[in-house]
N, C-alpha and C positions, 0 to 999 in steps of 0.2 A: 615683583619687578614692575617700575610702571614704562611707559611706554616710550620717556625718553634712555630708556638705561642702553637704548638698543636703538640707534638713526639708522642702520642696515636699510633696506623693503625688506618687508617680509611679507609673503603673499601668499594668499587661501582662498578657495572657496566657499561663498558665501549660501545658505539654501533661504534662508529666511531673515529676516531685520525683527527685533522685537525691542522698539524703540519707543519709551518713555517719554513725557514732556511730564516736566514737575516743577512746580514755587522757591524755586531755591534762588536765594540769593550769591553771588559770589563774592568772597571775600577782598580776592584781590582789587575787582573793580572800586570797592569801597574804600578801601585799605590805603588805594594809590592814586584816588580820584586827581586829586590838584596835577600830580606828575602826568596821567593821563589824556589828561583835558590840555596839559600845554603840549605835551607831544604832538598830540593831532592837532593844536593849531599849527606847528613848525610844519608840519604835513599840508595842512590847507594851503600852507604861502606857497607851495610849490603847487599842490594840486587841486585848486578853486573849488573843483568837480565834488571831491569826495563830501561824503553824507554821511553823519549818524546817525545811521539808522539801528536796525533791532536786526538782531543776531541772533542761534539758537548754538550756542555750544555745549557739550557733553563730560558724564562723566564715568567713572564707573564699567569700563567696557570688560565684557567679558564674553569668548569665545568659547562654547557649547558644542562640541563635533559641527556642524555646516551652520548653527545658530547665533549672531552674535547679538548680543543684549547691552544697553545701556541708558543712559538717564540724562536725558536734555533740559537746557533752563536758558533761559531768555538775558542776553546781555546787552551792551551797545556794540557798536563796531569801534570805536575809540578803542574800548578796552582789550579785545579783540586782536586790533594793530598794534597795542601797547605789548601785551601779552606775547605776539611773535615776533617781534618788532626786538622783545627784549630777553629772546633766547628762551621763552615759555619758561619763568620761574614759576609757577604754580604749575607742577607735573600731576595732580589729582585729573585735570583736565585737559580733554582733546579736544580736537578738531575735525567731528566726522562728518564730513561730507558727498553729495552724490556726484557721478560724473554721469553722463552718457557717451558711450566709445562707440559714436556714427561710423560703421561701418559699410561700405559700397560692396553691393553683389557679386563685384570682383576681387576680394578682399581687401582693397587699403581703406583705410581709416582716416578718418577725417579730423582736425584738431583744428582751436583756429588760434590767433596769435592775439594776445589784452592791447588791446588800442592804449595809446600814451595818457589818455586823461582818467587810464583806471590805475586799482592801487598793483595792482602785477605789472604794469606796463613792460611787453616784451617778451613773456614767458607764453610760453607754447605747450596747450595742453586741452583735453576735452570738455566741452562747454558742462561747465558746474556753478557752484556757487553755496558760500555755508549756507544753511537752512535758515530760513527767518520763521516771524511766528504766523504767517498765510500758513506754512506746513504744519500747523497746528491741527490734528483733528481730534479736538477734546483732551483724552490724555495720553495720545501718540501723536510721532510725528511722521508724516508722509513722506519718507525721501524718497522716493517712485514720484510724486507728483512735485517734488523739489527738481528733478533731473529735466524734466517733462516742459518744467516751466520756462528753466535755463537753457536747457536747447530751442525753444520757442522765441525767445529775448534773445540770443545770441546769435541766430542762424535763419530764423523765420521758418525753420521745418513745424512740423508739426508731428502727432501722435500718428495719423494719418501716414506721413512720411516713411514709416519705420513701422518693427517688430520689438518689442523691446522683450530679451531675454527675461528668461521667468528667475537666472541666476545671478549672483554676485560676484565680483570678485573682488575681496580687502586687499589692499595695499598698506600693509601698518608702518611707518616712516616718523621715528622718534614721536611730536604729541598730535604726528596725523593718522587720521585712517579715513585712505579714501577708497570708496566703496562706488566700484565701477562695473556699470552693466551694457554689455553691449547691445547697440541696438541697430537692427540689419535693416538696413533700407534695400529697394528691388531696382535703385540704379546705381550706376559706377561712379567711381568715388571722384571721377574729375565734372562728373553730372553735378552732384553734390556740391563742390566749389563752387558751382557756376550759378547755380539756386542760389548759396549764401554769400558772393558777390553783390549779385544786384540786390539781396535783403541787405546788406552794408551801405551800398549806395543810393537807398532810399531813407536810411535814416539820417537823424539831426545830429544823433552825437549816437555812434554805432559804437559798442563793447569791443568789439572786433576790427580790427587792423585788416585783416587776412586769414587763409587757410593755409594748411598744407598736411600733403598725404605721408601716412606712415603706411609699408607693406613691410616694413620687416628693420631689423636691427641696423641694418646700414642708413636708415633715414634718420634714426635719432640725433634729436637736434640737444647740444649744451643748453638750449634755453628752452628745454621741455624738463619738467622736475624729476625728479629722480622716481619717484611712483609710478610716473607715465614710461619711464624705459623700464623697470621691474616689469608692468602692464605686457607689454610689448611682448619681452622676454620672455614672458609667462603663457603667453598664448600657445603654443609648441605641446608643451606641457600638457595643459589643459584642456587640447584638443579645438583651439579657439580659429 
């Protein structure tokens, strides 16, 4: 079965990542170059900002009692956006990425909102971002220090800031699996906000719009993804 057979969330505990980086080329990106390239310009004339840059997408996943393993390779972001943009016709490959679910010692949770000049504009969800090849180390990839970075860049917290759980938890959503760890900070989650406000309003062009707290299923907002309400819902469960 591959992973779009099934758009459901489906959610599990994660204990370990055993995460590949490998030379592979992707076919699609080759395959469908011209149509890619003009896509993302039609993208540019709307949103100036965006950059292609270097991307690590996956392949291969597979779930091990609390172990999941798979195989990363180096693409652009054109293809990337082409790729979900066009209903992921190439189902050999995912999208797995890390989250950090900032959570305040009161328990809400912290999310923040994509500023309009990114390619989410408007979606409300924990600071992530796919892996690029910085998370390269040799021939693994770091998503621990991919989470690490994006909440750095997104919020201004730091490692300092937080605990970050030794655990995982997958979210598998047709060609995504995101892979969210929560990370407990020692203040309250409207402390939180008020930290990665002014980190917003000192930057030039800030990723972030805004925050807002989740403490529970009546918060869930329609423009937080379907992963991030599985997440939520799943905490209960999971003792989170």
């Amino acid at each position: 079965m591959t992973l779009a057979d099934d758009i459901s969330p489906r959610v599990q505990q994660v204990s370990h990542l055993d995460l590949r980086a490998e030379d592979w080329r992707w076919p699609f990106a080759q395959e469908r170059r011209a149509e890619i390239d003009a896509h993302f310009a039609r993208l540019r004339e709307k949103k100036p900002q965006l950059w292609n840059g270097r991307v690590l997408l996956a392949r291969e996943p597979r779930f091990s009692e609390s172990v999941l393993r798979a195989s990363y390779f180096e693409t652009d972001f054109a293809s990337f956006l082409a790729w979900r943009d066009w209903g992921f016709p190439d189902h050999s490959v995912f999208n797995g990425f890390g989250m950090g679910a900032l959570r305040g010692h009161d328990g809400g949770f912290v999310l923040g909102e994509m500023a309009a000049h990114t390619a989410n504009a408007g979606r409300i969800y924990f600071p992530s971002g796919t892996p690029d090849p910085n998370d390269r180390r040799h021939c693994r990839v770091d998503l621990a220090g991919s989470v690490a970075r994006e909440v750095t860049e997104e919020t201004g917290l730091t490692a300092a800031d937080y605990v970050a759980d030794p655990h995982w938890t997958a979210v598998v959503t047709g060609q995504s699996i995101a892979l969210i760890r929560i990370l407990q900070a020692a203040e309250p989650a409207e402390t939180l906000c008020s930290r990665i406000a002014r980190h917003i309003a000192a930057e030039t062009q800030p990723e972030l719009a805004g925050t807002h707290i989740v403490r529970g299923a009546q918060d869930v907002s329609p423009a937080m993804p379907g992963f991030v309400a599985a997440f939520i819902a799943a905490q209960a469960q999971f003792g989170g």
